[in-house]
The first five atom37 places (N, CA, C, CB, O) and aatype in JSON, in Angstrom:
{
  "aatype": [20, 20, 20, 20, 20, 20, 20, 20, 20, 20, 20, 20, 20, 20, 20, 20, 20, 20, 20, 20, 20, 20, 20, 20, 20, 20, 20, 20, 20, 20, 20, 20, 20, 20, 20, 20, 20, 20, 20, 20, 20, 20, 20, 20, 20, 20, 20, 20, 20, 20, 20, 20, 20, 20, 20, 20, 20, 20, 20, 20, 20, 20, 20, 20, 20, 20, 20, 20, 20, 20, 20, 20, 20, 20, 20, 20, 20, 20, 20, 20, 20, 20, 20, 20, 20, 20, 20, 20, 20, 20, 20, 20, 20, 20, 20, 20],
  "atom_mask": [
    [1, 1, 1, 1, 1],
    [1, 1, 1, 1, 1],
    [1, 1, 1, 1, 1],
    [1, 1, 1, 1, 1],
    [1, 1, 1, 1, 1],
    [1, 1, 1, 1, 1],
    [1, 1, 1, 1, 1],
    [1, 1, 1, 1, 1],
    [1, 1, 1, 1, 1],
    [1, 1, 1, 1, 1],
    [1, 1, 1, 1, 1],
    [1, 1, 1, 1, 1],
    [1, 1, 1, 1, 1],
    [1, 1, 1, 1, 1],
    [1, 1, 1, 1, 1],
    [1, 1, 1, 1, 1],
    [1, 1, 1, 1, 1],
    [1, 1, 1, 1, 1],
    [1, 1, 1, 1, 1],
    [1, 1, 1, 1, 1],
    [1, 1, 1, 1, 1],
    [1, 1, 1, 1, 1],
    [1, 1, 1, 1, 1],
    [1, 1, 1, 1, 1],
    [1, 1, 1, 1, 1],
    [1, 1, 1, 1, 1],
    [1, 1, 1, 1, 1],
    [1, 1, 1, 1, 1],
    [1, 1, 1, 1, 1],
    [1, 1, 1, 1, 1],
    [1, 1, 1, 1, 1],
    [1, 1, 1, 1, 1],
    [1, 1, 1, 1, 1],
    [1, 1, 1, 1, 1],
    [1, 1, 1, 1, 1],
    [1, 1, 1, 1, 1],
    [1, 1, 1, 1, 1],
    [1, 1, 1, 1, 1],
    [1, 1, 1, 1, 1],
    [1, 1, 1, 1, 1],
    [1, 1, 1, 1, 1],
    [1, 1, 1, 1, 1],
    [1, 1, 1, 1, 1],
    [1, 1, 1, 1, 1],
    [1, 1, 1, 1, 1],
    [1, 1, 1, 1, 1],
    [1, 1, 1, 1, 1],
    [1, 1, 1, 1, 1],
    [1, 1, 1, 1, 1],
    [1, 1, 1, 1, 1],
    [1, 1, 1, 1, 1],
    [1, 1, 1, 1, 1],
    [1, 1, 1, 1, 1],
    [1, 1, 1, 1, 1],
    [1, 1, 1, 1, 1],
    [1, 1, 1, 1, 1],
    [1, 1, 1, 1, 1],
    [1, 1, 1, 1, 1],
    [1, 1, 1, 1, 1],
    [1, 1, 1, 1, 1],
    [1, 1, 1, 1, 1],
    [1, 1, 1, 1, 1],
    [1, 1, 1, 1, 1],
    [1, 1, 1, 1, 1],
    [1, 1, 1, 1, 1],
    [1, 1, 1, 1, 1],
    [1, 1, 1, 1, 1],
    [1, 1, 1, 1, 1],
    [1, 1, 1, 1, 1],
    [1, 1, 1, 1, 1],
    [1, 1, 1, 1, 1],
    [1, 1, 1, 1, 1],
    [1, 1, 1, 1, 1],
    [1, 1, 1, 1, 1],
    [1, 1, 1, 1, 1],
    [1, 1, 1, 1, 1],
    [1, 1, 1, 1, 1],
    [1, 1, 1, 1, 1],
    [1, 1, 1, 1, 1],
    [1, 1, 1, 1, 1],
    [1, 1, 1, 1, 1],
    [1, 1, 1, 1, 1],
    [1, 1, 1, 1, 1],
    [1, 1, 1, 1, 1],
    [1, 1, 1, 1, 1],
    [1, 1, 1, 1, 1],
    [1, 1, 1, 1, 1],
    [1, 1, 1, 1, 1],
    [1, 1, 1, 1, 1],
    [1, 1, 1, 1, 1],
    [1, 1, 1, 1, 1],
    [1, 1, 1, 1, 1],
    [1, 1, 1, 1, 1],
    [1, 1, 1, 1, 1],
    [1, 1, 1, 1, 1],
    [1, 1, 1, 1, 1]
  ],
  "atom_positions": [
    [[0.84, -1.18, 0.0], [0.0, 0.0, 0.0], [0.88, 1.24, 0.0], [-0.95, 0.0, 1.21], [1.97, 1.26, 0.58]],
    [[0.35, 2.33, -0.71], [1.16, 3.48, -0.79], [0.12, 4.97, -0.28], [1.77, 3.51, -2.51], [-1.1, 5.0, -0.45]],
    [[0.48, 5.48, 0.0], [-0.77, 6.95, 0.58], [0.01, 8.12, -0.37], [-0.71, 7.59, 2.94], [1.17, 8.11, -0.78]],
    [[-1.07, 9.14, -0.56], [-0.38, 9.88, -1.4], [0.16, 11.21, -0.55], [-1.31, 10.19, -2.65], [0.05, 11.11, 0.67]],
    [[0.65, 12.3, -1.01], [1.71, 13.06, -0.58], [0.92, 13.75, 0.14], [2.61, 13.76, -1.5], [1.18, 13.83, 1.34]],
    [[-0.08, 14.34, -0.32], [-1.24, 14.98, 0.79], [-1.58, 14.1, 2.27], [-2.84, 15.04, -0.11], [-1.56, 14.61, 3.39]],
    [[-1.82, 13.02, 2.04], [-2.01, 12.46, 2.85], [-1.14, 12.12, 4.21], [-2.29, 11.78, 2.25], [-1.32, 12.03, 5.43]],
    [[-0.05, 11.99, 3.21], [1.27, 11.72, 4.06], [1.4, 12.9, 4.72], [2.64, 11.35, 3.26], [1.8, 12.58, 5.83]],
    [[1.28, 14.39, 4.66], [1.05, 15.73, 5.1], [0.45, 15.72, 6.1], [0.46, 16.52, 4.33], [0.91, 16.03, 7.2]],
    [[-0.61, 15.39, 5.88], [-1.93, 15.98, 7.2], [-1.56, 14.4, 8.21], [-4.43, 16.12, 6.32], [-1.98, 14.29, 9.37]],
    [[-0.87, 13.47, 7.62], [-0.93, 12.69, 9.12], [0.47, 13.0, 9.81], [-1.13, 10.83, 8.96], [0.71, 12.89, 11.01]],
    [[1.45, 13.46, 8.73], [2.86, 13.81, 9.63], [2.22, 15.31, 10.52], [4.62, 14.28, 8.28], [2.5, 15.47, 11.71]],
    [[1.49, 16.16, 9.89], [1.06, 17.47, 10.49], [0.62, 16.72, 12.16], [-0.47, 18.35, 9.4], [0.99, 16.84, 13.32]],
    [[-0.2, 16.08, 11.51], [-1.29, 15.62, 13.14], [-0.12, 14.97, 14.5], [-2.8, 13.73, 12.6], [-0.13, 15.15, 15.72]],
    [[0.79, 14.18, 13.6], [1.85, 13.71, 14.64], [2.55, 14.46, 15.47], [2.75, 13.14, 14.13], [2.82, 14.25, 16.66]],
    [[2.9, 15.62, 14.55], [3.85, 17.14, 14.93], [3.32, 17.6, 15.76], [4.05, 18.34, 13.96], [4.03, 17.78, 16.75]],
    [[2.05, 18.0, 15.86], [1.43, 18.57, 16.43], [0.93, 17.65, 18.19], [0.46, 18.93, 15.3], [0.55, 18.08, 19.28]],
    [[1.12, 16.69, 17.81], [1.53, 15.69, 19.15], [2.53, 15.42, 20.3], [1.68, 14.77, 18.77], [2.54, 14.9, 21.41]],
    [[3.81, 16.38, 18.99], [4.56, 16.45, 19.68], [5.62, 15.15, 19.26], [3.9, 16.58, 20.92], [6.69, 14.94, 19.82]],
    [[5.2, 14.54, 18.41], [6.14, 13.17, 17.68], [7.34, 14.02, 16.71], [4.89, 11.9, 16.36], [7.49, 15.17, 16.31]],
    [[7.95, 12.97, 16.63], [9.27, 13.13, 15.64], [8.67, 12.57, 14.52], [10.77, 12.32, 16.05], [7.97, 11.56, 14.51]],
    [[9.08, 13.54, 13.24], [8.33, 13.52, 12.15], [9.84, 13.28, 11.06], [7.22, 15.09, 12.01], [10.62, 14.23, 11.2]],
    [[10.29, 12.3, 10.14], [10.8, 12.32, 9.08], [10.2, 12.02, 8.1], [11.63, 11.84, 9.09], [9.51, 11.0, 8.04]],
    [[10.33, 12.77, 7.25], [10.28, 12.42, 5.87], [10.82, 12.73, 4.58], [9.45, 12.51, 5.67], [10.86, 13.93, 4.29]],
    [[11.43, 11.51, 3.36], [12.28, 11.71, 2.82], [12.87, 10.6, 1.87], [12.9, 12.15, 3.65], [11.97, 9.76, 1.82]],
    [[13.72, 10.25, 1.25], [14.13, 9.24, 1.04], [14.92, 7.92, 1.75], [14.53, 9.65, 0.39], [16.11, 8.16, 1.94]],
    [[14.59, 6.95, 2.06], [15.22, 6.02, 3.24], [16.29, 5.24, 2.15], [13.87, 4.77, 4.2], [15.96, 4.64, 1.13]],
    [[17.68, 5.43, 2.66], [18.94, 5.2, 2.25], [19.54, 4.14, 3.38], [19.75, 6.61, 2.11], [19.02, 3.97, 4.48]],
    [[20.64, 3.51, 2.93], [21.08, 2.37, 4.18], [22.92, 2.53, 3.45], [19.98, 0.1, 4.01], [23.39, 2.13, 2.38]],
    [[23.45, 3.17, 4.41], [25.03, 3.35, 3.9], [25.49, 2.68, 5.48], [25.71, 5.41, 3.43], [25.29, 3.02, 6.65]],
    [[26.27, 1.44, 4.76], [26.61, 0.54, 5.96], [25.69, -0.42, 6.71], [27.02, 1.35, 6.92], [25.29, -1.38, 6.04]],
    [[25.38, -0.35, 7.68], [24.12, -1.1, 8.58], [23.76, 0.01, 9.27], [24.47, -2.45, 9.69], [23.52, -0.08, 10.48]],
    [[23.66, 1.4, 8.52], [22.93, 2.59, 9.31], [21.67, 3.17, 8.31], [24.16, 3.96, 9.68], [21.92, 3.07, 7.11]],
    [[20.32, 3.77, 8.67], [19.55, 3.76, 8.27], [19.32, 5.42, 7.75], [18.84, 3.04, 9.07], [19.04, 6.24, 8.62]],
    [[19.42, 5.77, 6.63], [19.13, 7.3, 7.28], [17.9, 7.77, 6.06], [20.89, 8.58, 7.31], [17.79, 7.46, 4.88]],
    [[17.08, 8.65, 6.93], [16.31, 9.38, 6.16], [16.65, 11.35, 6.25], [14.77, 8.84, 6.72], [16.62, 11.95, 7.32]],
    [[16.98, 12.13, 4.71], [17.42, 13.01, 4.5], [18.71, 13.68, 5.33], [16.47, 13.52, 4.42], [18.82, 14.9, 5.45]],
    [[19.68, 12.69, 5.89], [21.1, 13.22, 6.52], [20.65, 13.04, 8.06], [21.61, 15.06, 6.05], [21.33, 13.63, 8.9]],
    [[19.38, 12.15, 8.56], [19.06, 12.07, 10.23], [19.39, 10.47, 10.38], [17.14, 12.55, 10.78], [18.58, 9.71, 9.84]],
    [[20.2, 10.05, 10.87], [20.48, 8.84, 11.51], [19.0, 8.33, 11.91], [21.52, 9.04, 12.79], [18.45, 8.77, 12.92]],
    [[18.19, 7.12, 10.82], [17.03, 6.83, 12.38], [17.63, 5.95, 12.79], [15.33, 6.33, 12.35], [16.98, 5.81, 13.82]],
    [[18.74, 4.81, 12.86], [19.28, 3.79, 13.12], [20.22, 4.73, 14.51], [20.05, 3.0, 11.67], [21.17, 4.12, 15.01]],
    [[19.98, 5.79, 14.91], [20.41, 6.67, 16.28], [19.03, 6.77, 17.05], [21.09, 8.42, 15.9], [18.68, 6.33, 18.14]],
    [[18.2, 7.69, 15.85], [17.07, 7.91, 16.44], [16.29, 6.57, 17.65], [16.25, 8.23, 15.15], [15.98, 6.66, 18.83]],
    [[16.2, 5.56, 16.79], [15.71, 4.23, 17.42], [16.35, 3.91, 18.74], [15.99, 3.04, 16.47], [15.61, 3.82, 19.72]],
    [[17.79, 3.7, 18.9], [18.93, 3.01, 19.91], [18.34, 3.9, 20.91], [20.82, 3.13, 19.59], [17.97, 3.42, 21.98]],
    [[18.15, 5.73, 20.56], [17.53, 6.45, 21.55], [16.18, 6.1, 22.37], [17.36, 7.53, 20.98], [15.92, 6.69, 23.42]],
    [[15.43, 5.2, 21.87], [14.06, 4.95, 22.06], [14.23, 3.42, 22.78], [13.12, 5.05, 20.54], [13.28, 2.89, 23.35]],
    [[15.27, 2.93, 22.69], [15.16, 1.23, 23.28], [14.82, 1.39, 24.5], [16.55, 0.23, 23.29], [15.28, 2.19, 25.32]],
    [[13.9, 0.5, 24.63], [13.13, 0.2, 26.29], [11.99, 1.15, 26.35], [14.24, 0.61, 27.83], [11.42, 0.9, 27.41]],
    [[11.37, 2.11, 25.74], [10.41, 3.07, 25.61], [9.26, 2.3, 24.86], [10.96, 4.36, 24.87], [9.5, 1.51, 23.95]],
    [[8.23, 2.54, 25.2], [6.73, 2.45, 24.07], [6.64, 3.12, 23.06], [5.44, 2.87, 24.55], [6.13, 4.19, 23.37]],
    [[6.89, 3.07, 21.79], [6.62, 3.58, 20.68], [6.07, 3.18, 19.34], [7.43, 3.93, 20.54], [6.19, 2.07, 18.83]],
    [[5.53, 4.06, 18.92], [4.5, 4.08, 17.77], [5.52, 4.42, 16.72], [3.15, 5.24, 17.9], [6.23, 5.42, 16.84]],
    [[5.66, 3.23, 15.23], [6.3, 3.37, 14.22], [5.33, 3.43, 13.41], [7.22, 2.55, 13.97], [4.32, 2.75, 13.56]],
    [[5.55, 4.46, 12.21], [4.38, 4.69, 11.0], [5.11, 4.47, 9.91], [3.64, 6.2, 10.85], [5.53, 5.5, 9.37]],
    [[5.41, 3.36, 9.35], [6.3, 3.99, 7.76], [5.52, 3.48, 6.44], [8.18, 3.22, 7.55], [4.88, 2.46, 6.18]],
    [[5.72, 4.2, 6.0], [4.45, 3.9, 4.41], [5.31, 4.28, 3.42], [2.76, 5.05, 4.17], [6.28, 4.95, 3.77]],
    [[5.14, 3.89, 1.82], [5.62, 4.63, 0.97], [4.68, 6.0, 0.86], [5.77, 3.81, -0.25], [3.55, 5.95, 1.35]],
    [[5.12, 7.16, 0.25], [4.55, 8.18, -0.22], [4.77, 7.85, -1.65], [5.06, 9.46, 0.31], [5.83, 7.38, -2.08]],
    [[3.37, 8.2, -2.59], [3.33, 8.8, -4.21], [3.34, 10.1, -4.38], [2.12, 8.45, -5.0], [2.67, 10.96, -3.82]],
    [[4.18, 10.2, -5.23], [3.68, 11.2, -5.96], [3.02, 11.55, -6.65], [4.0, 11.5, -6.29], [3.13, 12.75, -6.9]],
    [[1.89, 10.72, -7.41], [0.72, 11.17, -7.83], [-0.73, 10.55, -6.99], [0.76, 10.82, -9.33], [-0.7, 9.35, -6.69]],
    [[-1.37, 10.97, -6.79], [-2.68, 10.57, -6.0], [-3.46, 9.31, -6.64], [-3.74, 11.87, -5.98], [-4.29, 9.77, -7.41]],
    [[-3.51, 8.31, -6.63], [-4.57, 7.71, -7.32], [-5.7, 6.87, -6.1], [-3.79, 6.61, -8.49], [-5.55, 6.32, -5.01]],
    [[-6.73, 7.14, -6.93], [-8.2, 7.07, -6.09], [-7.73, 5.98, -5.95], [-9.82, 7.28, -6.64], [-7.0, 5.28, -6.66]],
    [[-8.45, 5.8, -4.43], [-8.88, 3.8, -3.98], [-9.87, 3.64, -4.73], [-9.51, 3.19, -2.19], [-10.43, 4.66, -5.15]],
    [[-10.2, 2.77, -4.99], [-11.78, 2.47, -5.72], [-11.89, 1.24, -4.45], [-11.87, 1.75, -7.94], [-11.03, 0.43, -4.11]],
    [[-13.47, 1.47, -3.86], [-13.99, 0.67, -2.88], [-15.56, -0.14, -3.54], [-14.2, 1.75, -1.47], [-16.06, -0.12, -4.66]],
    [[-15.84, -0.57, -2.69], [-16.69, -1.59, -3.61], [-17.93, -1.14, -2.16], [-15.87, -3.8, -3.95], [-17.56, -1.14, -0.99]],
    [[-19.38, -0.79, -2.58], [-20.15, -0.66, -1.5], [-20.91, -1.93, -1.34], [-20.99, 0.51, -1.61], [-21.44, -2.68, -2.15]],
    [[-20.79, -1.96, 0.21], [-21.24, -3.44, 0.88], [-22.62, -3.29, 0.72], [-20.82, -3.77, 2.57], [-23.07, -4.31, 1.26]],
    [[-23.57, -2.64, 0.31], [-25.05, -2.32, -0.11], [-25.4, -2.3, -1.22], [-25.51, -1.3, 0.21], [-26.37, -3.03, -1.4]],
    [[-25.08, -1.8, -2.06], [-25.35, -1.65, -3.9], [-23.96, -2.52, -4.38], [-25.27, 0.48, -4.71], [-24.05, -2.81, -5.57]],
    [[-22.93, -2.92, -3.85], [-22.17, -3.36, -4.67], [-21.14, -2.61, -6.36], [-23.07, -4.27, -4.82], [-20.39, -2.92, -7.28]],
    [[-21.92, -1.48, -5.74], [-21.3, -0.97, -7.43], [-19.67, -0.42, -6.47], [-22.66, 0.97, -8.63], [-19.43, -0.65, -5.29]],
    [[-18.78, 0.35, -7.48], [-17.51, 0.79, -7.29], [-17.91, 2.34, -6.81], [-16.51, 0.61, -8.68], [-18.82, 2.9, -7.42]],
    [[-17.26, 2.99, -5.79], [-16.38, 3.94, -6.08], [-15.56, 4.41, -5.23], [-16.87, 4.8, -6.5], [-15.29, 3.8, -4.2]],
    [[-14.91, 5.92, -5.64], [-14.2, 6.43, -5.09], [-13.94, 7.08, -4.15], [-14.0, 6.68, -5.46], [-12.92, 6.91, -3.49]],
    [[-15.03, 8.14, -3.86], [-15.26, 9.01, -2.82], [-15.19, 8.44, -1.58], [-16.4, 9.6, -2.95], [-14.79, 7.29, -1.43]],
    [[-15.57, 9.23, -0.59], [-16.07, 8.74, 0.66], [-17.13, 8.36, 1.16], [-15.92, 9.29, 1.29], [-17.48, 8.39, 2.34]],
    [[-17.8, 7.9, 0.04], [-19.41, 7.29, 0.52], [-19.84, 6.75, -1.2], [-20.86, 8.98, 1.37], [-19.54, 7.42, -2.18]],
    [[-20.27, 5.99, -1.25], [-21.1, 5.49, -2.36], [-22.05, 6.67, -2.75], [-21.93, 4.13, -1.94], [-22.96, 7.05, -2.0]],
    [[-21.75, 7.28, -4.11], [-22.64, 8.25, -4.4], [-24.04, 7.96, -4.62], [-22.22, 8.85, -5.38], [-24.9, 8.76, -4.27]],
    [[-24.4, 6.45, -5.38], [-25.44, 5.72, -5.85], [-26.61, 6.06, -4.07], [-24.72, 3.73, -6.37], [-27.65, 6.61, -3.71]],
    [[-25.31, 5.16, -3.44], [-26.39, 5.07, -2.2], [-27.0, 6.33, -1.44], [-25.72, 4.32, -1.08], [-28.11, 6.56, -0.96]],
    [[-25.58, 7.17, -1.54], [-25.73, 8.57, -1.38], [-26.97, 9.24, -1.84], [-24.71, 9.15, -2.0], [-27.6, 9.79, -0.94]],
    [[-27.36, 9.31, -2.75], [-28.68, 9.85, -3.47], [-29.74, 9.02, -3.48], [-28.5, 10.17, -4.85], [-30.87, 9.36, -3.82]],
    [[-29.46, 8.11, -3.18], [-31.21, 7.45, -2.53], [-31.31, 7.27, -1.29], [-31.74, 5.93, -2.98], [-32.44, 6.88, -1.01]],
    [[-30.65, 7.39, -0.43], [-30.88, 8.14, 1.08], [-31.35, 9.7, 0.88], [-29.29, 8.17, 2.05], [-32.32, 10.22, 1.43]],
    [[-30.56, 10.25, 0.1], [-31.54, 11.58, 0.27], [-32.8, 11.68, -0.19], [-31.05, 12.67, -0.32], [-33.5, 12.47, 0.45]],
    [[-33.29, 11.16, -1.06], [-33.99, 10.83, -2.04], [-35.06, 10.73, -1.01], [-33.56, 9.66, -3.0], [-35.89, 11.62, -0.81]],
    [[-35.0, 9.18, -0.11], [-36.06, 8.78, 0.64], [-36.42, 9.42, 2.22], [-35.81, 7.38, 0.69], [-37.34, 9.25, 3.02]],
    [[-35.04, 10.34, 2.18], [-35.31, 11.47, 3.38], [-35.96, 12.42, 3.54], [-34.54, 12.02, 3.71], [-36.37, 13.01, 4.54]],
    [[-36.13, 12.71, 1.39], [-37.01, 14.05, 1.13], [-36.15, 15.51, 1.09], [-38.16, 14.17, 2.4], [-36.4, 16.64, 1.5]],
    [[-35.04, 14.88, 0.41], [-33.99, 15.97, 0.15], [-33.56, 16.27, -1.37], [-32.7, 15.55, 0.92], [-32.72, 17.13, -1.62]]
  ]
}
């Protein structure tokens, strides 16, 4: 699975804003050391041994491409965040 660059944004934003350590960048391995954009995480980590921590790593795209989801009610495809099909016959029968 890959998330796209926006995405990857607003969840590194939300982390930052938590107060988490945020990299992002290209992940390189020179030697048996790990680094993303010139930051040791193969330091970062050794710093964290014996601590509770939350690891997030995903690829990022650079171009966005829709999920296509399949609705567990009509069965048809799409993209958005709600089945549009179903979408409009709920309003439909709400009187909207």
């Amino acid at each position: 699975m890959t998330i796209s660059r926006k995405d990857s944004q607003t969840l590194s934003g939300t982390a930052a804003r938590f107060g988490a350590t945020v990299l992002g960048g290209t992940l390189s391995k020179e030697g048996e050391r790990y680094i993303i954009n010139k930051t040791d995480v193969t330091e970062l980590l050794e710093s964290l041994v014996g601590k509770n921590v939350l690891l997030i790593a995903e690829q990022v795209t650079e171009s966005h491409q829709p999920e296509v989801k399949v609705c567990l009610t009509c069965g048809r495809e799409y993209t958005e965040d709600e089945c549009p099909h179903c979408a409009r016959v709920r309003a439909r029968l709400r009187g909207r």
